[in-house]
N, C-alpha and C positions, 0 to 999 in steps of 0.2 A: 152485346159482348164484343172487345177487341181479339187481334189477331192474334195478341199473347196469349191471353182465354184458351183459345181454342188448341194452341201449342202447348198449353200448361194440361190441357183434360186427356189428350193424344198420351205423353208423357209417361200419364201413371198406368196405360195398357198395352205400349209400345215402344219398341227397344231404339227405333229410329226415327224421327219425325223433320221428313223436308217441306223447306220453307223455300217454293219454287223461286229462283233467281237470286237467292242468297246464298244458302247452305243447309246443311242438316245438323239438327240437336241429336243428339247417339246419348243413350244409357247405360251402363255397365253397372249389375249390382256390386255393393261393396257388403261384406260384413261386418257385425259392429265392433271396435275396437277404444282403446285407452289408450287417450290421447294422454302421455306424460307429463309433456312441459304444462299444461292449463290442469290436469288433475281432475280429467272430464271422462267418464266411460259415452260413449256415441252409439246409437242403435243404429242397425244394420238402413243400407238408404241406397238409392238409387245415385250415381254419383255421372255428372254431365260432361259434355265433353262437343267442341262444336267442329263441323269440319265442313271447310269450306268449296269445298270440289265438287259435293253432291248437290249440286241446285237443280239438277232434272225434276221435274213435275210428276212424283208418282201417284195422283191422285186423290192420296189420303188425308190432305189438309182440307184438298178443294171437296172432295167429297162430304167430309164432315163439317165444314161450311153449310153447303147444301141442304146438307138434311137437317141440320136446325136451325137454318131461319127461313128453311122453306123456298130457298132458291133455285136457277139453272146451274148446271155445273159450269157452263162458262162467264153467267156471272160472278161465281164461285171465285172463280180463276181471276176476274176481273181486281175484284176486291183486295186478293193477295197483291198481286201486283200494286197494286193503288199502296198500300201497307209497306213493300220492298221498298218503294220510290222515296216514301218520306223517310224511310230507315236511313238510307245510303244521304239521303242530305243530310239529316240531321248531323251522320258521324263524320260528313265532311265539312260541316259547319262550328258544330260542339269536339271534333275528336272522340266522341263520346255517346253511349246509347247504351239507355235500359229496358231489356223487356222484361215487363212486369212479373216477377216470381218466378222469374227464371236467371236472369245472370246478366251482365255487364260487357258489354263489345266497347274497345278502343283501340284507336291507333296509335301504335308505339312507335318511337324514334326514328328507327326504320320504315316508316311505312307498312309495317304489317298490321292486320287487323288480329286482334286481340279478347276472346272470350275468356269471364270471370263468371263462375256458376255464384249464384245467391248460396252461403252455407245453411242458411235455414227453410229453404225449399228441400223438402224429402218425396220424390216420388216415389216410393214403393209403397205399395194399397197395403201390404204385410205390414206396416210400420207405423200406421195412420196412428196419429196422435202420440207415438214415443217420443222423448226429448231427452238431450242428454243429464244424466246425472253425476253428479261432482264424486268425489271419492274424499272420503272420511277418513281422518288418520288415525290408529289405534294409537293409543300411549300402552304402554309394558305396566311400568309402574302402578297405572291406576289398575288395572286389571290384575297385578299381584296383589293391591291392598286390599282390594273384592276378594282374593282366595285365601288371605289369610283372615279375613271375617269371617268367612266360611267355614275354617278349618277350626276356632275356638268352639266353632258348635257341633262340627264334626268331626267323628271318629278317624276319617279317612285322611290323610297327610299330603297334599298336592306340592310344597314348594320344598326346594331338595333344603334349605336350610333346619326345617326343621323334622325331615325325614331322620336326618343325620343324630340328632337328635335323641330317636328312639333307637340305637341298634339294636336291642333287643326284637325289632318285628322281625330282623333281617334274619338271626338263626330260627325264628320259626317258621319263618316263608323257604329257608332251605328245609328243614327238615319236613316240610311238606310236600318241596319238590321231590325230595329222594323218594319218600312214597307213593308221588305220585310216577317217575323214572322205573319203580319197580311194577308196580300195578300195568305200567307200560308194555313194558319189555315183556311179560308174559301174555300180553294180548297178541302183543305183535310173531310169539312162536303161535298161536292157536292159531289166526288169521291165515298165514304159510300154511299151516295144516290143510284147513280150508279151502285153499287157494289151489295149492298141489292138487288136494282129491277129483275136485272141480274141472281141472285141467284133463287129468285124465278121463275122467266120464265124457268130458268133451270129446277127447278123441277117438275114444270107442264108441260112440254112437255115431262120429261120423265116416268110420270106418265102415259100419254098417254099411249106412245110407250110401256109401261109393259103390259097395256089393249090390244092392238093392238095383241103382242104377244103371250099372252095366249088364245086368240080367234084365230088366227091361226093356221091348219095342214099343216102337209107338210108329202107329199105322194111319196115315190121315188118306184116306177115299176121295172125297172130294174138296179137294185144294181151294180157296178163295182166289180168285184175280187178282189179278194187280191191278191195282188204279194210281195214276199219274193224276196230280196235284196242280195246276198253274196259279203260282202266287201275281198279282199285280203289284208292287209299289205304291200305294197311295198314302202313306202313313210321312209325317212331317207336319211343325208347328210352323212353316212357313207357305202361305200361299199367294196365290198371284191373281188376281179376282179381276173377271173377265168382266162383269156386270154385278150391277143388284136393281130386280126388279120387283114392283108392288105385287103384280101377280104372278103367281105363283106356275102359272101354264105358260108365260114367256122366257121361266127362268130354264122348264124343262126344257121347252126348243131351244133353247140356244147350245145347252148340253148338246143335241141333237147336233146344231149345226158346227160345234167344233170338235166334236168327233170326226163328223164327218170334212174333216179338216185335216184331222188327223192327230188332234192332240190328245191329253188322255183327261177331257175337262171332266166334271162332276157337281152334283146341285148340293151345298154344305149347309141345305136348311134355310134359317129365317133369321136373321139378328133382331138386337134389341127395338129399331126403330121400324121393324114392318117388313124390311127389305129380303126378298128371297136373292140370295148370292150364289152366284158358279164362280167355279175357279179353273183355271186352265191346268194347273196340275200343283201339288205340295210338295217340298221337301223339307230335309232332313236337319241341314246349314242357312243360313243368310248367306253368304258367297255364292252358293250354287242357286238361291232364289234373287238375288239380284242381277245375274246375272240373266237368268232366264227373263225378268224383269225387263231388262233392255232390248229384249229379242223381241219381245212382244209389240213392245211400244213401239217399235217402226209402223204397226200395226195396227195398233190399238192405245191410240194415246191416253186413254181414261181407265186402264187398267192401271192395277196398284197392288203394295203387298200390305197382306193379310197375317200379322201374326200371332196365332189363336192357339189353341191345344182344344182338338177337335174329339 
């Protein structure tokens, strides 16, 4: 498998995927929308967007390198690298570079380098398999000569031509209404009746119940304690993953030892591939988990974000 592969699979579980010494691919969902001028409805899709600032290595490419082709994570690293080098020649050889199922980089006039998403790449897993569909134009006409077939077999008169027609339905549809207007009008004095009486039983009973209540004590003996709550913050789809180990008794120590750190790490289970994962701490934002991100990595260069809904 190449290095697009592996950016194409990232893609459909992950909102940011960098591609160390390059740049990062960012997804932002879009809804689906009707496109006017092609006369195209589009299903809802993940829509790309490339930025070239974030080449920091957060481990998430190189990691999943790693685990499936069975590698070291610094050959991991190697490989990407090896993949960046031939990038940047080619587009300074061709002007020009595609990665596979994902979009189109070039150099424009200016010298800036220039990302083009593929339109028929859709990452969102919600969308798997929708395609756009055209939009169909009604004609008027033909669907008035359907209701006037209809109407030679039917009683009931749809197109105002030949409503006009019958005016006789029209005084008996009033003189239906009138009785219906009167049969009305004397529901709606009863209903008031109703209403009024209602009202006031309401009030007398709860006139009561206020008497009731102010003639009441109430006597409690012995009080319950108070008890004081301490919430921790660990709640957030964003995390920052310290390790992932096979077994599952090095995943605990190391919780242990960055605690004892001082951070607020915790062990988030097993993923798909075996891997027991700690994570240094979660939050709420990508801003405030990238950010944490960079802090770490002075540190901990194989740490990366995690974004899961745990």
């Amino acid at each position: 498998m190449t290095i697009a592969t592996y950016i194409s699979d990232l893609l459909y579980r992950y909102e940011c995927v960098i591609l160390p010494g390059f740049g990062a691919f960012l997804s932002q969902k879009v809804s689906a929308e009707f496109n006017e001028k092609e006369q195209n409805f589009y299903p809802p899709k993940k829509q790309l967007s490339f930025n070239s600032q974030l080449k920091k290595n957060d481990g998430l490419l190189a990691n999943y390198i790693a685990e499936v082709e069975n590698l070291g994570y610094k050959q991991a690293v190697y490989k990407i690298e090896e993949y960046v080098q031939q990038l940047q020649l080619q587009i300074e050889k061709d002007k020009n570079f595609t990665v596979k199922n994902i979009g189109t980089f070039q150099i424009t006039e200016e010298g800036k380098l220039q990302f083009e998403p593929l339109i028929a790449s859709n990452f969102l897993a919600d969308a798997f398999g929708l395609s756009s569909i055209p939009a169909i134009s009604v004609s008027r006409e033909v669907l008035k000569k359907q209701v006037e077939d209809i109407e030679e077999k039917a009683p009931i008169l749809f197109t105002p031509e030949k409503r006009s027609a019958s005016s006789y339905l029209k005084y008996a549809a009033i003189g239906i209404l009138a009785l219906g207007l009167t049969g009305f009008t004397g529901l709606k004095l009863y209903s008031n009746q109703v209403t009024n009486h209602n009202i006031a039983e309401q009030q007398a009973a709860e006139s009561q119940l206020q008497q009731k209540i102010q003639q009441a004590t109430f006597i409690i003996d012995n009080p319950l304690p108070e008890i004081t709550f301490t919430v921790t913050n660990q709640s957030g789809d964003y995390h920052i993953v310290a390790g992932a180990f096979r077994v599952e008794e090095n995943a605990h120590q190391k919780v242990k030892d960055l605690r004892a750190d001082g951070h607020k790490a915790r062990y988030i289970g097993e993923n798909k591939y075996g891997l027991h994962q700690v994570v240094y701490s979660s939050y709420q934002t990508r801003r405030e988990a990238i950010n944490a991100l960079y802090a770490v990595q002075k540190t901990n260069a194989g740490s990366w974000l995690l974004i899961q809904e745990l």
